[in-house]
N, C-alpha and C positions, 0 to 999 in steps of 0.2 A: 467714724463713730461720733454721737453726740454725745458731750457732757452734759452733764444733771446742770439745769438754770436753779436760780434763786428764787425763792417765794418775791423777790421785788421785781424781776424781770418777768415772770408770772401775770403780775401784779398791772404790769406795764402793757403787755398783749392783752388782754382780758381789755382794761380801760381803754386802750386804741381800736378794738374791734365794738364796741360798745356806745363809748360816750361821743357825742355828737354827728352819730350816723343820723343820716338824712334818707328822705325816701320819698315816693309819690303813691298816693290811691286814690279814692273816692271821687274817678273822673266822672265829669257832667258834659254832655256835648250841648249847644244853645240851642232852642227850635231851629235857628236858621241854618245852623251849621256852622255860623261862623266862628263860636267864641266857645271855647275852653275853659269850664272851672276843674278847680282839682284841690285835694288836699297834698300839701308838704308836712309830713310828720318830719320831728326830731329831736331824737335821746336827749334827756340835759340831767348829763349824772349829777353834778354839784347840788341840782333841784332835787333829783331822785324822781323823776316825769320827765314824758314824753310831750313834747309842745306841740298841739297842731292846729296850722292854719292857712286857711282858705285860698288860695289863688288865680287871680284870672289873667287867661292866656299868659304871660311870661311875669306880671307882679303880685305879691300879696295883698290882700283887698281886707282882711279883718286882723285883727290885733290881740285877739283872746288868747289863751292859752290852749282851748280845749274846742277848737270850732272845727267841724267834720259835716261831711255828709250833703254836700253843696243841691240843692232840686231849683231848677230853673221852671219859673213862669210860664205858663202856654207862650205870652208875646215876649218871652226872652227879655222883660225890662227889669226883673225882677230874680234873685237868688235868696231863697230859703235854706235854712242851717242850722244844725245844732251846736250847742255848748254850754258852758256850765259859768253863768254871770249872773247867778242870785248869791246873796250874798247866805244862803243856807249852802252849805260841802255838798249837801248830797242833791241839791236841787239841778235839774237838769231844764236847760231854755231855747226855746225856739225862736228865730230872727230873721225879719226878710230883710233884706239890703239892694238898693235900688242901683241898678248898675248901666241905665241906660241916660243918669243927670247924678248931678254930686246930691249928696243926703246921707243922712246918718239911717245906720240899720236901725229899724223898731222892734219892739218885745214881742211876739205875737201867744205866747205861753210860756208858763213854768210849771214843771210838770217836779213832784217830790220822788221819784221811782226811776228817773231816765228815760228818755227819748230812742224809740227804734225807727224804721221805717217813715220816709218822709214824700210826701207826693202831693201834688198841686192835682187840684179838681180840672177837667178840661176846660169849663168857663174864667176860671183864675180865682173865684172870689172864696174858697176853701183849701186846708191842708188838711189834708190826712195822714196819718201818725199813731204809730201803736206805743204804748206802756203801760207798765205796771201799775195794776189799782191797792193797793196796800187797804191790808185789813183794818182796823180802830186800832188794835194793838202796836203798831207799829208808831201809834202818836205816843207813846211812852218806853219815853228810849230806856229807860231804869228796869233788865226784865225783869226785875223781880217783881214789876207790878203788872207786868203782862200777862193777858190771858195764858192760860194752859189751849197746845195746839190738839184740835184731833185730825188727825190724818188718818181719811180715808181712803186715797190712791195711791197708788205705785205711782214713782217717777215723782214724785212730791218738792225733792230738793235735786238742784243739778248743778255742778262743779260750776264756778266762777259767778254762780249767780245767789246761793245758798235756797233758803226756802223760796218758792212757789206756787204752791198750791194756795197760800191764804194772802198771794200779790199780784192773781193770772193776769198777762201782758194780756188788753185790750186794745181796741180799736177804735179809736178818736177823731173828732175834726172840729176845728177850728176854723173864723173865720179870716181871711189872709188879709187883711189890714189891722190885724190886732184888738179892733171892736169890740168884741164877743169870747165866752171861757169855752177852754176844752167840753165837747158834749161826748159822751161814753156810746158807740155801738151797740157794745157786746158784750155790758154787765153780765156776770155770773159766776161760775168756776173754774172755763175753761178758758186755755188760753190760744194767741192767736199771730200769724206771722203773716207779716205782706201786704202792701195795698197797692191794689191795680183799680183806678178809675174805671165806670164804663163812661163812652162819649157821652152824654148825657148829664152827667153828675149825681144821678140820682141814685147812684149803688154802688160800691167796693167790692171788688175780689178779693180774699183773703185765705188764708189757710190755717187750719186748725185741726182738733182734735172735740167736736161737739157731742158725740154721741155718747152711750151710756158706760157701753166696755173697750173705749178706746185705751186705757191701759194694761189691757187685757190681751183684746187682736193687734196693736198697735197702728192702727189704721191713722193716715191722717187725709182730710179730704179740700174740697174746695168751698168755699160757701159766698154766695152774694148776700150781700148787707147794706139793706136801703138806709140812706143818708137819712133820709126824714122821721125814719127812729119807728115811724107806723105801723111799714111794712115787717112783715115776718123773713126772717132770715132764712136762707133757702139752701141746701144743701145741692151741689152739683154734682157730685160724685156718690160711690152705694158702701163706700167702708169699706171696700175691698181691693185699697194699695196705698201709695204713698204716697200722697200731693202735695208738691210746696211750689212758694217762688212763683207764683203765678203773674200771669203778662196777657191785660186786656190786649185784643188786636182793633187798630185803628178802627174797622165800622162796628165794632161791638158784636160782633158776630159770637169770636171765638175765642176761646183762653189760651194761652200756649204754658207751659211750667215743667217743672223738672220734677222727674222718679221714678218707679216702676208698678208692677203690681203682683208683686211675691211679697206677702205679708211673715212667711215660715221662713225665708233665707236673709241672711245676712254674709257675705257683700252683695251687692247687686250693683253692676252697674246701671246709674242714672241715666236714665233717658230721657229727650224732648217729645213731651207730651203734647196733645193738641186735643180740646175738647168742644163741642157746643155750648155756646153759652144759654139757650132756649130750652134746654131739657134737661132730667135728672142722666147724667151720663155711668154705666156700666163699665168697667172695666176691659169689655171686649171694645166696646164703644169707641174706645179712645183712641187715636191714629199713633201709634209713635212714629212719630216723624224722623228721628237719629235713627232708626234701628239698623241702615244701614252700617251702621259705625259702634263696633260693639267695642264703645269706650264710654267711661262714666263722665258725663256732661255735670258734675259735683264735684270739679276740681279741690284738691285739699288747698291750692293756691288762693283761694276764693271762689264764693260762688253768688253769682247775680239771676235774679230772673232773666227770663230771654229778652232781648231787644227785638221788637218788632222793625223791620225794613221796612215793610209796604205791609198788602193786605194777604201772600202767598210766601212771605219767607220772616225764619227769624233770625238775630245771631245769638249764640252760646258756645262756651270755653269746654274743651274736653282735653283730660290729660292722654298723652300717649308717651309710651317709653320712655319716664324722666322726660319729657316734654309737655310745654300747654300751650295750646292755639286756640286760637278763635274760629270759629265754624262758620260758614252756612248753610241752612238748615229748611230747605222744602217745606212747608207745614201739609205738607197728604202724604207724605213720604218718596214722593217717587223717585227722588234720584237721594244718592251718597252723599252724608254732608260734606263739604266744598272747605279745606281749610283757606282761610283768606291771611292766616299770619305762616312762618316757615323757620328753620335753622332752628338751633340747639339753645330755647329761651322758653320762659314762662312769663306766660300772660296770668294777671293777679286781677287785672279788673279790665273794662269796657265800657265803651257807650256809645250811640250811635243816633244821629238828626240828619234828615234833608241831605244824605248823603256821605257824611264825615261821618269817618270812625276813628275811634281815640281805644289805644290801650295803651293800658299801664304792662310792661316788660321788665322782667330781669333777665340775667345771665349769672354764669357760675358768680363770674368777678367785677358784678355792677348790682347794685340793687336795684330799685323799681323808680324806674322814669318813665314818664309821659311818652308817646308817640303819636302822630298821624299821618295814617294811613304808614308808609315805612319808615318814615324820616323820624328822630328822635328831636324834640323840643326842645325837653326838660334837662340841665344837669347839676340838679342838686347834687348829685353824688360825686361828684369830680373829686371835689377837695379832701373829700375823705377816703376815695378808694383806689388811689394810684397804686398800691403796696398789694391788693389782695391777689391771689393766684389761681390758675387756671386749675382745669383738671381733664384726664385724660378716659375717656370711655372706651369700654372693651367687654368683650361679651364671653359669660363661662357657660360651657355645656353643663347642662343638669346631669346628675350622675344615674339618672337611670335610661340618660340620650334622647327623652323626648321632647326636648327645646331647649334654650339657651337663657343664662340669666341674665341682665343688664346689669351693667358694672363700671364703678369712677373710679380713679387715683388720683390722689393730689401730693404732689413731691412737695418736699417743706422746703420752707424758706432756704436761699442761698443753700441750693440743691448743686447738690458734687457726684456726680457718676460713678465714682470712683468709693465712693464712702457707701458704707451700710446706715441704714437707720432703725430705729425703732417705728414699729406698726400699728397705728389705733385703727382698729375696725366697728365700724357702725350699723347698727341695725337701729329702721325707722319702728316708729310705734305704728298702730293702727288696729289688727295688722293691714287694713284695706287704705294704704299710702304708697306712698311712690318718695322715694331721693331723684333728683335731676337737674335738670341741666338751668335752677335757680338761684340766688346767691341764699348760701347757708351759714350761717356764721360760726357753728361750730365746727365744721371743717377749717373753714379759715385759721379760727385762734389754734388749734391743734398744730395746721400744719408748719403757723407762727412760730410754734413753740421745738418747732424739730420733727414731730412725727411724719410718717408717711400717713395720709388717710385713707382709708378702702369705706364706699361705701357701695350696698348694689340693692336691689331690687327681686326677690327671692320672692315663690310662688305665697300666693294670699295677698298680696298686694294689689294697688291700684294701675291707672296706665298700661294695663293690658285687656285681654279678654277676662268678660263673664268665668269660664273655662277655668283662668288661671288665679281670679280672685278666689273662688269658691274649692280649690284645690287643697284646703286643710280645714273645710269644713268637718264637725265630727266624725268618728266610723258607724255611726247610728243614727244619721240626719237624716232625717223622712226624704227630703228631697235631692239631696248631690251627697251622699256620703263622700267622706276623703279620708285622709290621712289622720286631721287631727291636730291641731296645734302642738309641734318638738315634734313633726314627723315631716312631708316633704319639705314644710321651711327651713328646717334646723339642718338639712343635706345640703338643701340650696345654698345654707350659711357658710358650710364648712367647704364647700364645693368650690364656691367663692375667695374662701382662706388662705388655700391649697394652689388653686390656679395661680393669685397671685404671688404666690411665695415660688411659686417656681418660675415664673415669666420674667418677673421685674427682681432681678437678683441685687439690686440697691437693697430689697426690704430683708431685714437679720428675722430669719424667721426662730431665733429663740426671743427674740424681745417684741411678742407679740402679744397686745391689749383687746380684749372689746368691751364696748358698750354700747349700752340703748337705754331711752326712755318709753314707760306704758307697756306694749306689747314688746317693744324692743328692750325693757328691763327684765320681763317674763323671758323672751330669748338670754338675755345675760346671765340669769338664774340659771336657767335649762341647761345651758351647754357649760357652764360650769362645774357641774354635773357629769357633765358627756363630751368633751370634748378631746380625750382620747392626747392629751399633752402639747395640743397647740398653742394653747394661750397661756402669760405667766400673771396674768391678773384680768380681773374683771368689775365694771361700775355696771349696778343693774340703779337704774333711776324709774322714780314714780312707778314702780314695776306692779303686775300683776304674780302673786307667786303661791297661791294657792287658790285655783278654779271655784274651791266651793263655796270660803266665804267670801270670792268677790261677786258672786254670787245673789248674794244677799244684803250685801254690804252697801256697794256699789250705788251711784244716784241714780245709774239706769239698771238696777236689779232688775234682775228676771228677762231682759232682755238678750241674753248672751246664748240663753236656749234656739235661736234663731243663727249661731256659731254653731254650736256645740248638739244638737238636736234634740234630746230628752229634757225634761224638767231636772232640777240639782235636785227634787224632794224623790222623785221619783228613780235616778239612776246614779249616786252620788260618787259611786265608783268610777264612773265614766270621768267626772271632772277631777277625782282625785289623782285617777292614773294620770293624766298629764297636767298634774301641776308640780314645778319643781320642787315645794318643798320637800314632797315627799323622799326624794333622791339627795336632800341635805346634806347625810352624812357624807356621799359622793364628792362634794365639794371638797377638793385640795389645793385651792389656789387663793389668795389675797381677793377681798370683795372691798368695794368701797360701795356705801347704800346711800342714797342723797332723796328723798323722798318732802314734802310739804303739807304741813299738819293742816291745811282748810284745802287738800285734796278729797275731793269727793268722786270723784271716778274711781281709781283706783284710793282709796282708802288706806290712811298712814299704818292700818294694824296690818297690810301686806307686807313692809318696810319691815314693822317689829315682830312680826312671828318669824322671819325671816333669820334675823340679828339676834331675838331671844335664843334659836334654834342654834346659829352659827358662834356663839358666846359659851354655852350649856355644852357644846363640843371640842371647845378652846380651837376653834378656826379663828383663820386671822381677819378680823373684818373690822373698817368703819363707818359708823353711822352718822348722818349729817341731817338735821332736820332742819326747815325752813321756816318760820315764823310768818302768820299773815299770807301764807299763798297757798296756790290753788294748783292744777292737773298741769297749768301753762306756763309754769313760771321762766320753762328755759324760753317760750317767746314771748311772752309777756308781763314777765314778772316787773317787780320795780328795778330798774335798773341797777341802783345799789346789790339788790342777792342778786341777779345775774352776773356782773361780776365776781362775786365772792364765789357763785357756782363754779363759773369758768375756771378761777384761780385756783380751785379746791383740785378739780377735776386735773387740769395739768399739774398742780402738785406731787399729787398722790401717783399718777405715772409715772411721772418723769424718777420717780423713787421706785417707783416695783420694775420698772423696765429699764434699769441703770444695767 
């Protein structure tokens, strides 16, 4: 048996799994192949920020706080980079740093809105770079003298970014010796993701949403965008799928990018797409190149445009069963893509020159280091992760026998055979996500803290078949009806519950917990509900817990018809029946609700209709609100509330499951 810890031992886990982790992303491979930039992020709770900075092959090369996203020069003499060194907070700046002789990095812009996307023209003498163009009213920071907004589209404001429709991220270039100011593309309202050079320099690939009822069909396409500002911007694709991420190929021929071309379903798995770049392309038109591999190429690990090899293949990351690897990928589709990485790891980023391949990798109990080709580099993570623990995979039959779920346990710290524990079981959000074989930090502090962890992968989720993501799509969905969100997932859940409590007899199946965030707080609700006496407490975070008004509510309103199949105006019943509040009174177990007021996905009145409801029927519940955050806070919040979240979170168990 475990004893209940102290809110300061709590305290103590939470700050050791947090403050001063380190990690690797934003690999750059050189033209030649020879030389390695990358970013080393790392927590600095005392600060309450994350510090990140640039390094080449084994040293650090910049000193800012905030420098990411490293773009090497055609001739490799040169690295490009963002950060934030105007002395305005919110100003974001661009800096090349010469790396083939000593010299100090130059300013090449400052941009007031943030820096996205960064690419060197093929001749060297321009960058290209998307951000936001901010309306007049944003020169008056006081709103009380700001204009009144009208919003005329859907999709207008989206989680962690606030308003956008009157800031749309455009597409920029600059000239790369710092000479010359940012010149604007692609003025207007719409906004825009990605720049792929053609050889030439004379036009960008990009992706966007240009057309009239793009928030409507939800189409997004491809478009080239002549540098010289003259030409007319030319749409490549007809509005009938999902183009992003796009990757000129070395002769300018073709584009390679990642999506599908089912506008009415949601999940889908992504695929590597392959278009011409000489003609308007149809959606028949387009090769899919992965289709061999019916896995989503949109890793929730991260997701990059494809890397071109040569002028016949690209590479791109697809998750498979709590795994991510790196592919290779045919561009006519003829053969299966090739994984070129192996074993039980996720790959988060890539990149790839003149041969060298560079990924960034985790494991359950390492975070994200550098590799090339298989040897590991990088070991920022040494120092902080001796203590973290494995986890054990194992696969539960679906209880109606036709297939099997994917399934971890992580035994808790200074694990006894001999002893019972108490059980936190997890369900991811999404629902089209995958738990795997990545380092998770909520498992870890959990299983720090005493518990056993269970987490698994139940149907709707990512890392499997098309098939299986679309397996709770609505019972009225034009195209793949299913079960319905709190129908095969919520079996898979308990399926999952059951198996383990009966295999691994360490776990005390009276002192068992779950929780989830998003869709996995919508699951925490539900089975709350319905769970039939398995669980003796439950945390639903940032949850979804009533269909209609997230609905509405929602930054991606009206997008969920694409789940769910009818419109909410039109069949309101359909989303009432499977949203948990409705089954409220059902609830007879302890809830804890931890939700963040500048959540715009799922929206903080999910939280409080919830707690209003659970208060009004004297259930036992508490509510935790978060100040200043947004849908991410459990991975990106400011360090300071992640801790606090962590310590709330084990507190409040280790009390209901005493």
């Amino acid at each position: 048996m475990v004893s209940s810890q102290s809110t300061g031992q709590h305290h103590d886990i939470a700050v050791r799994m947090i403050d001063q982790r380190s990690w690797v992303t934003d690999v750059a491979v050189s033209p030649d192949g020879d030389r390695v930039a990358f970013v080393v992020a790392t927590i600095d709770l005392e600060a309450n920020t994350t510090e990140r900075r640039i390094w080449l092959d084994d040293v650090p090369v910049t000193e800012g706080d905030h420098d990411d996203h490293p773009a090497w020069s055609p001739d490799g003499r040169f690295l490009a980079f963002r950060a934030k060194r105007s002395s305005e907070k919110t100003d974001a700046t661009m800096h090349v740093l010469p790396v083939d002789a000593p010299g100090e990095s130059r300013t090449v812009c400052t941009m007031p809105d943030g820096l996205g996307d960064i690419a060197w023209s093929p001749d060297g003498t321009m960058l290209a770079f998307t951000s936001r163009t901010q309306h007049e009213r944003y020169t008056k920071e006081d709103a009380s003298w700001q204009a009144p907004r009208k919003v005329e589209r859907l999709f207008s404001r989206l989680n962690g970014e606030n308003w956008i429709f009157d800031r749309p991220r455009h597409v920029y270039v600059v000239p790369a010796d710092g000479t010359g100011r940012p010149r604007n593309l692609t003025p207007g309202e719409f906004q825009h993701s990605g720049v792929s050079w053609l050889p030439d320099s004379d036009a960008i690939v990009t992706s966007a949403q240009r057309h009239e009822t793009w928030d409507i069909d939800l189409a997004v396409d491809l478009y080239v965008v002549p540098v010289s500002g003259d030409g007319e911007i030319r749409c490549l694709t007809a509005h009938d799928g999902s183009y992003s991420h796009p990757s000129v190929s070395p002769d300018g021929k073709l584009v390679a990018f990642l999506g599908h071309g089912d506008l009415l379903t949601f999940p889908q798995n992504a695929a590597v797409g392959v278009a011409p770049l000489d003609a308007t392309t149809k959606e028949s038109d387009i090769i899919w190149a992965s289709a061999g591999l019916d896995r989503t190429f949109m890793p929730l690990s991260g997701t990059r445009a494809p890397v071109w090899r040569d002028d016949i293949s690209v590479l791109a990351a697809a998750e498979d069963r709590g795994e991510t690897h790196l592919f290779h990928v045919f561009v006519d589709g003829s053969q299966v893509p090739e994984p070129l990485t192996d074993g039980p790891i996720v790959v988060s980023g890539f990149d790839a020159a003149a041969g060298t391949i560079a990924t960034v990798r985790s494991t359950v109990d390492r975070p994200d280091e550098l590799f090339l080709g298989g040897v590991q580099q990088t070991h920022v993570t040494a120092r902080w992760s001796d203590d973290l623990l494995p986890w054990e995979k194992f696969e539960v039959p679906t209880t109606d026998g036709s297939d099997v779920i994917d399934a971890w346990i992580m035994r808790p710290a200074d694990f006894d055979e001999t002893n019972t524990y108490p059980v936190l079981l997890n369900v991811h959000g999404g629902p089209f996500a995958q738990y795997g074989e990545g380092f998770f930090d909520e498992a870890q502090f959990q299983a720090a803290a005493g518990f056993v962890v269970v987490l698994s992968n139940p149907r709707g989720g990512s890392g499997r078949s098309t098939e299986w993501g679309q397996a709770i799509l609505g019972p009225k969905h034009p195209v793949k009806p299913g079960s319905g969100w709190g129908g095969l997932d919520a079996d898979d859940v308990l399926a999952v519950i059951d198996h383990t409590l009966e295999r691994f007899t360490f776990c005390d199946r009276d002192r068992v917990g779950m929780l989830g965030g998003s869709y996995g707080g919508y699951m925490a609700t539900w089975l709350a509900a319905n769970h039939d006496g398995r669980f003796r407490a439950f945390c639903s975070e940032r949850a979804v817990n009533n269909l209609v008004s997230e609905e509405w509510s929602s930054d991606i309103a009206t997008a969920f018809r694409t789940e769910h199949g009818p419109l909410h105006i039109d069949d309101p019943e359909l989303y009432a029946s499977h949203s948990p509040i409705r089954q409220v009174r059902e609830i007879d177990r302890p809830m804890l609700l931890i939700h963040s007021e500048e959540d715009w996905r799922c929206p903080i009145n999910q939280a409080e209709e919830l707690w209003v409801a659970l208060k009004l029927l004297g259930k036992e519940v508490d509510f935790y609100r978060f100040p200043g955050e947004n849908h991410e806070l459990s991975r990106s919040g400011s360090p300071v509330h992640r801790v606090q979240r962590a310590e709330i979170i084990l507190d409040w168990f280790t009390e209901k499951l005493a």
